[in-house]
DSSP file (Angstrom, degrees, kcal/mol; ACC not computed):
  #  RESIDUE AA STRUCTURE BP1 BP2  ACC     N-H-->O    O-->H-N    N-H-->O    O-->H-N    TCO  KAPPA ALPHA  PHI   PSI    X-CA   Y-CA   Z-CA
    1    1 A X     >        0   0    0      0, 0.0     4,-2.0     0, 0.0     5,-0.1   0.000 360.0 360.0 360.0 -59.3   82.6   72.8   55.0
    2    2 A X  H  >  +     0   0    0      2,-0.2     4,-2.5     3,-0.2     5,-0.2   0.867 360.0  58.9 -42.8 -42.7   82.0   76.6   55.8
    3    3 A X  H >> S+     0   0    0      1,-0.3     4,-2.2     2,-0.2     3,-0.7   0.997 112.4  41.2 -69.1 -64.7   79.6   75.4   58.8
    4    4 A X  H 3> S+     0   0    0      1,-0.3     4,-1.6     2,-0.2    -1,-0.3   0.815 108.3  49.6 -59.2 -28.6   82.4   73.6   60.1
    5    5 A X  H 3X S+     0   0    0     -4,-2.0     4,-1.9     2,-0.2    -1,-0.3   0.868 114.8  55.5 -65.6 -22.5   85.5   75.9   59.7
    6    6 A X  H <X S+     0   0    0     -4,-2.5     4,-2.0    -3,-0.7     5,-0.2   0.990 112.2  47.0 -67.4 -55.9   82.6   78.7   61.6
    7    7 A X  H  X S+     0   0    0     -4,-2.2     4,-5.8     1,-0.3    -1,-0.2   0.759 111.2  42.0 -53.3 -47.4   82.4   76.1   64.2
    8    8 A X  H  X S+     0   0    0     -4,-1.6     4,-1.8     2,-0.2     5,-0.4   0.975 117.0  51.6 -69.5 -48.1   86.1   75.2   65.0
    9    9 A X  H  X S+     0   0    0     -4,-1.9     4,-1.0     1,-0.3    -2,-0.2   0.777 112.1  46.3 -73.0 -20.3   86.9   79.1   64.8
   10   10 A X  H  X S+     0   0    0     -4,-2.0     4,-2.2     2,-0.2    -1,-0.3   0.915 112.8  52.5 -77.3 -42.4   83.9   79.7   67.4
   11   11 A X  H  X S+     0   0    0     -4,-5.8     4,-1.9    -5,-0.2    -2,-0.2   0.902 112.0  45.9 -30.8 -70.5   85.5   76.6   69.4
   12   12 A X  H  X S+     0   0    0     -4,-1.8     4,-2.0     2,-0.3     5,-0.3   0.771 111.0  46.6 -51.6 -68.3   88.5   78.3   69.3
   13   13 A X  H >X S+     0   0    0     -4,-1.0     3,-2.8    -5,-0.4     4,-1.5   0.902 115.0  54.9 -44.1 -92.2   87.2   82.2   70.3
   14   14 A X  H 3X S+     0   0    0     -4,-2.2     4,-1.0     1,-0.3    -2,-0.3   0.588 109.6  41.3 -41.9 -47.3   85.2   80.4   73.3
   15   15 A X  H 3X S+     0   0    0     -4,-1.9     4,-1.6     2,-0.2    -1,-0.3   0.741 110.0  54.2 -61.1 -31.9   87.7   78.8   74.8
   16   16 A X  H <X S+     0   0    0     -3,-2.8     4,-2.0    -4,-2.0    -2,-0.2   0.683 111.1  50.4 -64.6 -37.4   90.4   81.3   74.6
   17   17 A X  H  < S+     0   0    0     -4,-1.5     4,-0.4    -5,-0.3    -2,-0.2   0.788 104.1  53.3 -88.9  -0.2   88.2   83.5   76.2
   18   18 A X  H >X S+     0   0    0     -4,-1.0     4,-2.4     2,-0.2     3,-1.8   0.907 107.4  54.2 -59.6 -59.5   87.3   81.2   78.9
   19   19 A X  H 3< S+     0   0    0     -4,-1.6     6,-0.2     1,-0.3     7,-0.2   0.837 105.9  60.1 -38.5 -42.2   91.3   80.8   79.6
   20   20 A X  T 3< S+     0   0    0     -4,-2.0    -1,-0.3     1,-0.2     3,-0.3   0.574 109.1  35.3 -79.9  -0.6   91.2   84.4   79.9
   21   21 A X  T <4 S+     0   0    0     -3,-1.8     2,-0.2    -4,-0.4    -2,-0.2   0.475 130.3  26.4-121.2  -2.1   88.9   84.8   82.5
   22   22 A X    ><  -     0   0    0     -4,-2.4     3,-1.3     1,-0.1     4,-0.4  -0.646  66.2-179.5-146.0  99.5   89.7   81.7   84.8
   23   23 A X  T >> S+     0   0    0     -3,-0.3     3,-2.0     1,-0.2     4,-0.5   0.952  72.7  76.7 -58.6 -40.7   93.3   81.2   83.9
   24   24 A X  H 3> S+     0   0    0      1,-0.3     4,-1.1     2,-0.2    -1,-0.2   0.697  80.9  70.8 -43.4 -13.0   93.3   78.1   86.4
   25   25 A X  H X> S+     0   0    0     -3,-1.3     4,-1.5     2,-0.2     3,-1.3   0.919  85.7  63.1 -82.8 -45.1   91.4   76.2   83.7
   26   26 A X  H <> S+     0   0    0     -3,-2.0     4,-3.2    -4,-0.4     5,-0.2   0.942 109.8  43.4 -14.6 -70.4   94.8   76.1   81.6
   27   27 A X  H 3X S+     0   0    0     -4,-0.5     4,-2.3     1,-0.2    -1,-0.2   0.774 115.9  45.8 -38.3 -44.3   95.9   74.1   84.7
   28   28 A X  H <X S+     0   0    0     -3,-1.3     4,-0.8    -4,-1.1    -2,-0.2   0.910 115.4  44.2 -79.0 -57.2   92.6   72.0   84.8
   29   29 A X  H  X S+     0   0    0     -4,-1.5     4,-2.9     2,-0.2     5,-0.2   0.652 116.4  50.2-102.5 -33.3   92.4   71.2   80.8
   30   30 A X  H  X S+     0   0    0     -4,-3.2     4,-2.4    -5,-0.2     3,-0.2   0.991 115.9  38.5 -49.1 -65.1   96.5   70.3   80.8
   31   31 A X  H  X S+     0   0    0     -4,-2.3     4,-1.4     1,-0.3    -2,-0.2   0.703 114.9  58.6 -70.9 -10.3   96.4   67.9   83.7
   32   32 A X  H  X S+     0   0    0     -4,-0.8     4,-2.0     2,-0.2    -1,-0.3   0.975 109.9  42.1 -67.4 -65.5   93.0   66.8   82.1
   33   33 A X  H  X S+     0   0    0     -4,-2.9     4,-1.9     2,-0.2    -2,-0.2   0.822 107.3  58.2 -55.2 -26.0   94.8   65.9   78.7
   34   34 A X  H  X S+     0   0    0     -4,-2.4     4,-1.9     1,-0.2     3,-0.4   0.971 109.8  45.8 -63.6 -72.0   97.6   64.3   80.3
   35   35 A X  H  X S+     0   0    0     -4,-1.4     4,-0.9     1,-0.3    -1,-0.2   0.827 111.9  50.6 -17.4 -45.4   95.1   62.1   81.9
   36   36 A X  H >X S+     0   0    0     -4,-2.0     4,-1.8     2,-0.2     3,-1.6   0.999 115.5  39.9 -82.2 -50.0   93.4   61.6   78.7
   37   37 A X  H 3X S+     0   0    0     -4,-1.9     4,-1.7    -3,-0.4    -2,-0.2   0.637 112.6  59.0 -78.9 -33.9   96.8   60.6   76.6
   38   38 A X  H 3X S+     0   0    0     -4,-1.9     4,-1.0     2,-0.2    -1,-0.3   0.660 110.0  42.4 -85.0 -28.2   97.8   58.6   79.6
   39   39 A X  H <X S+     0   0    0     -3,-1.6     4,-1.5    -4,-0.9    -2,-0.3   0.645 108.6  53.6 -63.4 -57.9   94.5   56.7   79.1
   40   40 A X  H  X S+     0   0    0     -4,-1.8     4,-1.9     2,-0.2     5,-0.2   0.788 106.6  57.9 -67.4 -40.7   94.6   56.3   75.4
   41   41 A X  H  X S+     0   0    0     -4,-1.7     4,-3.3     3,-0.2     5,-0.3   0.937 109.2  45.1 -32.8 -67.9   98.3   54.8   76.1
   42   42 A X  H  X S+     0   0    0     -4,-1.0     4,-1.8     2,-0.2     5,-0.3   0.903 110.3  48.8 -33.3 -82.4   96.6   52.1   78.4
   43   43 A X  H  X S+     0   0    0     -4,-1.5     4,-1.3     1,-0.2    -1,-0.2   0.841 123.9  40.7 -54.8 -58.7   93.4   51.0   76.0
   44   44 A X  H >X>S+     0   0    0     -4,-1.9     4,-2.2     1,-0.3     3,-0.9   0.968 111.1  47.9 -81.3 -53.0   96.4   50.7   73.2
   45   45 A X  H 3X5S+     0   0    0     -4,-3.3     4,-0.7     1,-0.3    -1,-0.3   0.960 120.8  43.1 -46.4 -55.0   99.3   49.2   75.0
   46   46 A X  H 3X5S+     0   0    0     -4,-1.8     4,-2.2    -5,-0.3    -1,-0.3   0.893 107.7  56.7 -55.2 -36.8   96.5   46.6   76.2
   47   47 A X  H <X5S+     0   0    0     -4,-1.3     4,-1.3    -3,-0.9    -2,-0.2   0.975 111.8  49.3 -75.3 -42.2   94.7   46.3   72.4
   48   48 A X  H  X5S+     0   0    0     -4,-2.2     4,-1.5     2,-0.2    -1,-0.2   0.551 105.6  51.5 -74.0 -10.4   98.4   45.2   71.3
   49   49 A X  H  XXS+     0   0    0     -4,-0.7     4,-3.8    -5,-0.5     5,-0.5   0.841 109.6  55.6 -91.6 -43.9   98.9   42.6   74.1
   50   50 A X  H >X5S+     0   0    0     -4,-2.2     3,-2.8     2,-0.2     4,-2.1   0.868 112.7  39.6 -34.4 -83.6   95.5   41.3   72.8
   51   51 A X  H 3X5S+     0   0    0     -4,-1.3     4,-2.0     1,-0.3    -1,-0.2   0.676 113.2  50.9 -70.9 -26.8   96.7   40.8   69.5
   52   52 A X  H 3<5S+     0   0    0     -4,-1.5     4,-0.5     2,-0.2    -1,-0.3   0.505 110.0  53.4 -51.3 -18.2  100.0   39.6   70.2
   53   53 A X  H <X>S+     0   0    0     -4,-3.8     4,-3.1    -3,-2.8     5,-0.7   0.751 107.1  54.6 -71.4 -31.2   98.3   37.1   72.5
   54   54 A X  H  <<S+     0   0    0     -4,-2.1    -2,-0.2    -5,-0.5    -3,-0.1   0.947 107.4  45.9 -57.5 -56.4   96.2   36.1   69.7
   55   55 A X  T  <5S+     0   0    0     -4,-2.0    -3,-0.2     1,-0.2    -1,-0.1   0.982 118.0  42.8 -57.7 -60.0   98.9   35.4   67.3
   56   56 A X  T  45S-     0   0    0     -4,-0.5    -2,-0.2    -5,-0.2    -1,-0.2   0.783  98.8-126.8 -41.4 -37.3  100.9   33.4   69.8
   57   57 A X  T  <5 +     0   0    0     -4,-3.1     2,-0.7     1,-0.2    -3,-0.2   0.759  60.0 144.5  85.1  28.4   98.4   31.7   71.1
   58   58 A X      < +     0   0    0     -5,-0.7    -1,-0.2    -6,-0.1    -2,-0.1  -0.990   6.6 158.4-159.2  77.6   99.6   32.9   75.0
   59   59 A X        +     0   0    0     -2,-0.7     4,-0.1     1,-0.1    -6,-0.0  -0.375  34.7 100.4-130.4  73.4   96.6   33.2   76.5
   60   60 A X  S    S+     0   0    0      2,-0.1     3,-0.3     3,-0.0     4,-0.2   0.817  87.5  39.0 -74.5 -65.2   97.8   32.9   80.3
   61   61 A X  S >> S+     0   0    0      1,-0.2     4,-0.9     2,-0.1     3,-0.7   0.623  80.7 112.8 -81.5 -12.1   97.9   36.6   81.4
   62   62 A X  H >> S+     0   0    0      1,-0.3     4,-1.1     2,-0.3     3,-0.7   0.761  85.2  35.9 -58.9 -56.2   94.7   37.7   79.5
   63   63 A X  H >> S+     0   0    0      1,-0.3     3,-1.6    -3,-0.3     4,-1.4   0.871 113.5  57.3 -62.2 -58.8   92.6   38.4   82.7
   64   64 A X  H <> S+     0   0    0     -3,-0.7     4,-1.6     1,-0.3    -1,-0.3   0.479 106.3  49.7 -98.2 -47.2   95.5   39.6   84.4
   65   65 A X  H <X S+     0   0    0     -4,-0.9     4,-1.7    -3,-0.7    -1,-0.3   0.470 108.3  52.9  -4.1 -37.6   95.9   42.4   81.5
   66   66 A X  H <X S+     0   0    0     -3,-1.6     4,-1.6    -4,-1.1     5,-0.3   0.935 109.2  48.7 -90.1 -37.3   92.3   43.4   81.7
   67   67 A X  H >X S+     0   0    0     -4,-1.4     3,-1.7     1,-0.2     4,-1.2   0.982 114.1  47.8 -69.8 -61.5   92.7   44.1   85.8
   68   68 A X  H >X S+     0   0    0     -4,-1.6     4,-4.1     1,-0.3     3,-1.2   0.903 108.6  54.8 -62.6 -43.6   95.9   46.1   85.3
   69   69 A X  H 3X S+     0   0    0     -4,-1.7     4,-1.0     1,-0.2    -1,-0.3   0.843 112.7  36.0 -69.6 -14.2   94.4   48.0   82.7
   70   70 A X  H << S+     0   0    0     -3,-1.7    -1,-0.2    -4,-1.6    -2,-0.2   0.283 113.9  65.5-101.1   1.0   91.1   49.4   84.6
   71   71 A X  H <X S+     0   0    0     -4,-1.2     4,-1.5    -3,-1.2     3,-0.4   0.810 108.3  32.4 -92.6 -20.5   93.4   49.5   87.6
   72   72 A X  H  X S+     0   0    0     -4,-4.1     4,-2.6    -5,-0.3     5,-0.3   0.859 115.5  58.7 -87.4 -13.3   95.7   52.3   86.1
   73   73 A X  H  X S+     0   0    0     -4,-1.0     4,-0.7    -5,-0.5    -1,-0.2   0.680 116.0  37.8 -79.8  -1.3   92.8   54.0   84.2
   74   74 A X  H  > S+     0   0    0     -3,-0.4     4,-1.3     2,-0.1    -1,-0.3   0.642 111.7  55.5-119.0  10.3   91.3   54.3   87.6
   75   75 A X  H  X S+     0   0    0     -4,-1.5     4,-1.0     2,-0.2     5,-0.2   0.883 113.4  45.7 -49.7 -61.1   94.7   55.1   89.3
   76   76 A X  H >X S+     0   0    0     -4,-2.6     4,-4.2     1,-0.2     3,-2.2   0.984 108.3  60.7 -58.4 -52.9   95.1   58.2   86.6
   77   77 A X  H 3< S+     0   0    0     -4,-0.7    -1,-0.2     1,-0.3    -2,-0.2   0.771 106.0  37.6 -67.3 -30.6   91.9   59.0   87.3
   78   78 A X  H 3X S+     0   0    0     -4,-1.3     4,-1.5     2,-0.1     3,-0.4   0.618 111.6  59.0 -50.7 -16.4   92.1   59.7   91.0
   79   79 A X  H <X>S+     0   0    0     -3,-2.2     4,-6.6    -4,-1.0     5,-0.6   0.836 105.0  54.4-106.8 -53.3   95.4   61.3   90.5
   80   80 A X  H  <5S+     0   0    0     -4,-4.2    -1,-0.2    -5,-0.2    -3,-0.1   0.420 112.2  42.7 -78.4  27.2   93.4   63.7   88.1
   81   81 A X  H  45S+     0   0    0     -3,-0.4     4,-0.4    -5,-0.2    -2,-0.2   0.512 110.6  52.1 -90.8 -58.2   91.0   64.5   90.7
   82   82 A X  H >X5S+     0   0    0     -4,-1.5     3,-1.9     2,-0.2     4,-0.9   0.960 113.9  47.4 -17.2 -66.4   93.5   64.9   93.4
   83   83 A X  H >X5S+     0   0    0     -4,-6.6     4,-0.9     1,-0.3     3,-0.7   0.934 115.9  42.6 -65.5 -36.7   95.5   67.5   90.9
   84   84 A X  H 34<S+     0   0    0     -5,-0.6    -1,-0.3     1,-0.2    -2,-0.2   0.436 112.7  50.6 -76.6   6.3   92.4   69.5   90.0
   85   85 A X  H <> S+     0   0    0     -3,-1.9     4,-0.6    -4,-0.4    -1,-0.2   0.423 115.7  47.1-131.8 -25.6   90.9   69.7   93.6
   86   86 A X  H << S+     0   0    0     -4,-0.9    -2,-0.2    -3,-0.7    -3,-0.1   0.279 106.8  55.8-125.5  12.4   94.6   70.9   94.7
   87   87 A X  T  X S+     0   0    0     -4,-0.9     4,-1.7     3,-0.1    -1,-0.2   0.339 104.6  57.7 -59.6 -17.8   94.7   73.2   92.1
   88   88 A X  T  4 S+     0   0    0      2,-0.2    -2,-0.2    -5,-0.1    -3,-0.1   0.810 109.0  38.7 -30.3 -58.8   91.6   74.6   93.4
   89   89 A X  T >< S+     0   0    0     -4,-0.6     3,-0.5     1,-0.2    -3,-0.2   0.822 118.3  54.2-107.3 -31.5   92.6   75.3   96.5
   90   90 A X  T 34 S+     0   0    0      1,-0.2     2,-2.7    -5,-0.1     3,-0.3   0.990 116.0  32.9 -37.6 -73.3   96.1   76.6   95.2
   91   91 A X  T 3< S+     0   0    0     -4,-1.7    -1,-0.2     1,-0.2   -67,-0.1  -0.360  74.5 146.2 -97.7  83.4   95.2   78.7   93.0
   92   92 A X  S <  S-     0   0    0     -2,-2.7    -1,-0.2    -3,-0.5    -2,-0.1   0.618  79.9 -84.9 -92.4  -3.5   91.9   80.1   94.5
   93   93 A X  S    S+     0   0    0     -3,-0.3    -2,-0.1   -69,-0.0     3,-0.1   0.355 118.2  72.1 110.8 -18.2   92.3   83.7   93.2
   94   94 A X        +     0   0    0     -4,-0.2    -3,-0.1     2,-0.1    -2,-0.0  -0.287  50.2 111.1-129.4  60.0   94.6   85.1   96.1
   95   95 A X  S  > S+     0   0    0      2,-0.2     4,-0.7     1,-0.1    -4,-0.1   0.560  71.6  66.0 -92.2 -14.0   97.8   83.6   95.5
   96   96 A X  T  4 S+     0   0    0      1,-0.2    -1,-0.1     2,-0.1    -2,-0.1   0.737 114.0  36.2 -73.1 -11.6   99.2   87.3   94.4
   97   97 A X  T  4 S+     0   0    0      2,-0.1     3,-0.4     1,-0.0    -1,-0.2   0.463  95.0  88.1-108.0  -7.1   98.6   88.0   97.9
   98   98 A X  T  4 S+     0   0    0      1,-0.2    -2,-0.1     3,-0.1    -3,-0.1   0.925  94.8  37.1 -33.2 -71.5   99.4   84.9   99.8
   99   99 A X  S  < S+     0   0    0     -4,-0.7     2,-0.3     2,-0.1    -1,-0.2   0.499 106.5 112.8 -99.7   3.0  102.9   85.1  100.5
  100  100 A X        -     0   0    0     -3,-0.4     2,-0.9     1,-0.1    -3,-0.0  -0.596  68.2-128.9 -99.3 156.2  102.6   89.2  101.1
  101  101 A X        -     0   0    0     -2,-0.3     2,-0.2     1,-0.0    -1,-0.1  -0.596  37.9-148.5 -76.1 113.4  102.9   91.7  103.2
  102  102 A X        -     0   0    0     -2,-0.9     2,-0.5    -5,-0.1    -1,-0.0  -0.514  10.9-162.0 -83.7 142.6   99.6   93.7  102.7
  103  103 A X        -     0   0    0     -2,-0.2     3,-0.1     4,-0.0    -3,-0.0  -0.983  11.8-138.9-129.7 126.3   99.5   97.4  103.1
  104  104 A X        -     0   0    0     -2,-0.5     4,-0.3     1,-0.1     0, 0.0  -0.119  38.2-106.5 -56.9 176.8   96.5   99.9  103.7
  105  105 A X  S >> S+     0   0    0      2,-0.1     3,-2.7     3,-0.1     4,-2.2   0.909 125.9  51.7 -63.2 -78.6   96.6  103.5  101.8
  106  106 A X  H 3> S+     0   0    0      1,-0.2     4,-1.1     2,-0.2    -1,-0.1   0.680 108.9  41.2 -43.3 -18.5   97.4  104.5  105.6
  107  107 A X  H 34 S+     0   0    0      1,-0.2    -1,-0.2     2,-0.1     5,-0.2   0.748 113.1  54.9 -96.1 -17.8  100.2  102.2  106.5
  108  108 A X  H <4 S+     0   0    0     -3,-2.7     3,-0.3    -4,-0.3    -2,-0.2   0.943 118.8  32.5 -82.3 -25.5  101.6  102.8  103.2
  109  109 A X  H  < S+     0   0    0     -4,-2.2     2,-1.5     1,-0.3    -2,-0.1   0.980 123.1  50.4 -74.2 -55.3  101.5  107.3  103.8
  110  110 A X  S  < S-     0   0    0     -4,-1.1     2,-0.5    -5,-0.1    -1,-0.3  -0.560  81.9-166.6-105.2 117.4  102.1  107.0  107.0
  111  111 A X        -     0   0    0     -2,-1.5    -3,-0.1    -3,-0.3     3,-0.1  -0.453  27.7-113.9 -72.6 121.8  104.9  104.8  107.7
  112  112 A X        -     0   0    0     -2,-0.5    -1,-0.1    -5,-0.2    -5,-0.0  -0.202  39.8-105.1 -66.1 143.9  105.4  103.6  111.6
  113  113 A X        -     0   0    0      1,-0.1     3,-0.1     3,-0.0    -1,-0.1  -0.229  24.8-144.0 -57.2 140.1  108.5  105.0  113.3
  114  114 A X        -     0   0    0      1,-0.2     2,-0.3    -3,-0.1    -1,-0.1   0.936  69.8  -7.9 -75.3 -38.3  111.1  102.5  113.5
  115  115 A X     >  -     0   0    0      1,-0.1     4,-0.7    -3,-0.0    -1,-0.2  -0.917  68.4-100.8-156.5-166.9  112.3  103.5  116.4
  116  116 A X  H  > S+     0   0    0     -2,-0.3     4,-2.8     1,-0.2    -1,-0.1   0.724 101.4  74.0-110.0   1.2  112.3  105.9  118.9
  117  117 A X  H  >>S+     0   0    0      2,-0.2     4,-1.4     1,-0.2     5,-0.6   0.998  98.4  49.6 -17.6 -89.8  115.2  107.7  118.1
  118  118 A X  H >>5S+     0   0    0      1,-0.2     4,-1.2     2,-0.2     3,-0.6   0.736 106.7  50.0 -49.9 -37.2  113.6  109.2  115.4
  119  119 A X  H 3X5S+     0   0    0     -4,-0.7     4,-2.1     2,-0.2     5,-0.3   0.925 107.6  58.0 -61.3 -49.7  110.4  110.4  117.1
  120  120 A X  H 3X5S+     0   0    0     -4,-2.8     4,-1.3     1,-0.2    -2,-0.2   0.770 113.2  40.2 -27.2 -46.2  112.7  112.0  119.9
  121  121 A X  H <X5S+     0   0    0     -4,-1.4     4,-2.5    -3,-0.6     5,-0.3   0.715 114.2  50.2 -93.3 -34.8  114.4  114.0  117.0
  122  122 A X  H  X<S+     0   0    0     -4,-1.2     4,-2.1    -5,-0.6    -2,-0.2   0.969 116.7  44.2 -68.4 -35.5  111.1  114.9  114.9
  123  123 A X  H >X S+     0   0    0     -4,-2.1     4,-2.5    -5,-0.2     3,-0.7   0.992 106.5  58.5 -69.0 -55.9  109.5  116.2  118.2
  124  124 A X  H 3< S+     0   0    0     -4,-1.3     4,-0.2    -5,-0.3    -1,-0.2   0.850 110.4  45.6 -32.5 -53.7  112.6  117.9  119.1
  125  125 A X  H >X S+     0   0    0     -4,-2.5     4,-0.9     1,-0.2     3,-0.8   0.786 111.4  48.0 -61.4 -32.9  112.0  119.8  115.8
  126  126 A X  H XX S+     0   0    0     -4,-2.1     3,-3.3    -3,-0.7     4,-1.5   0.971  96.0  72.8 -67.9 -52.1  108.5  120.5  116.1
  127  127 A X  H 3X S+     0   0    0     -4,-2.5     4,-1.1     1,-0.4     5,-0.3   0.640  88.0  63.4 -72.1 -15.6  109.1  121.7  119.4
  128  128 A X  H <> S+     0   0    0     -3,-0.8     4,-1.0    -4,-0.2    -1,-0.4   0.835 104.9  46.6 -86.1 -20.2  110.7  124.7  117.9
  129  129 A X  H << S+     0   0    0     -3,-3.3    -2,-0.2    -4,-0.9    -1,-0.2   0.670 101.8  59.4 -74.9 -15.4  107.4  125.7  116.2
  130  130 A X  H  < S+     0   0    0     -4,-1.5    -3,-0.1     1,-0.1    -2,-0.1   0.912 102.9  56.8 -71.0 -80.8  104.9  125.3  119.1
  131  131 A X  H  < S+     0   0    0     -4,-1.1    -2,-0.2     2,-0.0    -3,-0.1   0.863  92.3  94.0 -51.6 -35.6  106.9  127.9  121.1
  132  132 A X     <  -     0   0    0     -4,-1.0     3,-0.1    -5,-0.3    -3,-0.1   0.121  64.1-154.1 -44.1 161.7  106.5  130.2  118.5
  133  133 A X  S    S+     0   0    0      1,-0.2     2,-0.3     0, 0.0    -1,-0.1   0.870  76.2  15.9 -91.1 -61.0  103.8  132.9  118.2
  134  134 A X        -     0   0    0      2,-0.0    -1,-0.2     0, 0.0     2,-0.2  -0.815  65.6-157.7 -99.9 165.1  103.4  133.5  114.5
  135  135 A X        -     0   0    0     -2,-0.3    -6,-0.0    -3,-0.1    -3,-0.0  -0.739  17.2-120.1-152.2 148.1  104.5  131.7  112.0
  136  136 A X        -     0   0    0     -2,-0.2     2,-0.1     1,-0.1     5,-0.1   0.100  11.6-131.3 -52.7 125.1  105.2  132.8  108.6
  137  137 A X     >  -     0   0    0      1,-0.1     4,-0.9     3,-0.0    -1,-0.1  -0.447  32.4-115.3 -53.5 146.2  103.6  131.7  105.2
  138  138 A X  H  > S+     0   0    0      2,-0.2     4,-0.8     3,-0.2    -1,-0.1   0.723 117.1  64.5 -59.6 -18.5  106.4  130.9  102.4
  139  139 A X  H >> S+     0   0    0      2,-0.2     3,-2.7     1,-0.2     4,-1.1   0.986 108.6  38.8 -70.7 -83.4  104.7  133.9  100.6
  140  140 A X  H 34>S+     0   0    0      1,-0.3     5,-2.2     2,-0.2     4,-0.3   0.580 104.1  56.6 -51.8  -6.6  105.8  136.0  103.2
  141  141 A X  H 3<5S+     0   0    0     -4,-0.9    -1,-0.3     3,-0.2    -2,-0.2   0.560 113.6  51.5-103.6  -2.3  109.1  134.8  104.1
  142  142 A X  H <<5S+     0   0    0     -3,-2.7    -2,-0.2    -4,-0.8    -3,-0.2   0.623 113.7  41.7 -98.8   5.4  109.8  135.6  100.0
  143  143 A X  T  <5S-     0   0    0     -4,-1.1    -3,-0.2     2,-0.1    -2,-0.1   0.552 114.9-125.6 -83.9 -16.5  108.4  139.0  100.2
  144  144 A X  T   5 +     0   0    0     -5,-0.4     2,-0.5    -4,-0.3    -3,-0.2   0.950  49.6 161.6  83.1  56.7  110.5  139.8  104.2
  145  145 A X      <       0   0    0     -5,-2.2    -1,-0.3    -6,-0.1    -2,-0.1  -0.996 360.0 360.0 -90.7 126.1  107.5  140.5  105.5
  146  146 A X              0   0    0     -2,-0.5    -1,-0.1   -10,-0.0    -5,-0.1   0.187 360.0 360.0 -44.0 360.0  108.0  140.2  109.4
């Protein structure tokens, strides 16, 4: 009894930390169970037409029953390859950057001028500090030192 509750609780641990380190497996292990449930549906929905052919005696469709059911268990089962192969390539690990605009350390300090307006007026400003000769530290322009 102990051996098993260790076991489930270890299930449990392992798998949660698997989620956390490929979250896309959340994706993989839903569409997987849907699949599975969708599957288990089939086999039973089928197992009851059996026995309700049995009782009746209505055994017309019986081959016709068996093909539909291994054609949708293998219908679901392409559809859950499909979805897991295009969850793949979806979520590949740079979908937080897909749809953005990526920025260097440089593009992000220095921003390009929008237009040229503004460089006209920043030069314009500068231009009054080239012609100068000295120019002053903030230390000195709070003591007045010339």
């Amino acid at each position: 009894m102990i051996k098993k509750v260790y076991q489930s609780i270890m299930s449990f641990i392992g798998v949660n930390v698997l989620f956390w380190v490929k979250p896309e497996l959340k994706k993989i292990v839903r569409s997987f169970l849907i699949c599975a449930l969708f599957i288990v549906l089939i086999i039973y929905l089928q197992s009851e037409y059996l026995k309700w052919s049995e009782i009746s005696g209505n055994r017309e469709y019986l081959n016709l029953s068996f093909i539909l059911k291994y054609v949708l268990i293998l219908i679901s089962l392409i559809i859950l390859i499909f979805s897991i192969k295009r969850s793949k390539l979806k979520h590949d690990g740079f979908d937080k950057f897909r749809d953005k605009k990526l920025k260097t350390v440089a593009e992000k300090k220095f921003k390009p001028q929008e237009n040229s307006t503004t460089s006209e007026i920043d030069d314009a400003y500068f231009d009054r500090f080239r012609t100068k000769k000295k120019l002053r530290t903030t230390r000195e322009i709070k003591l007045g030192k010339e």
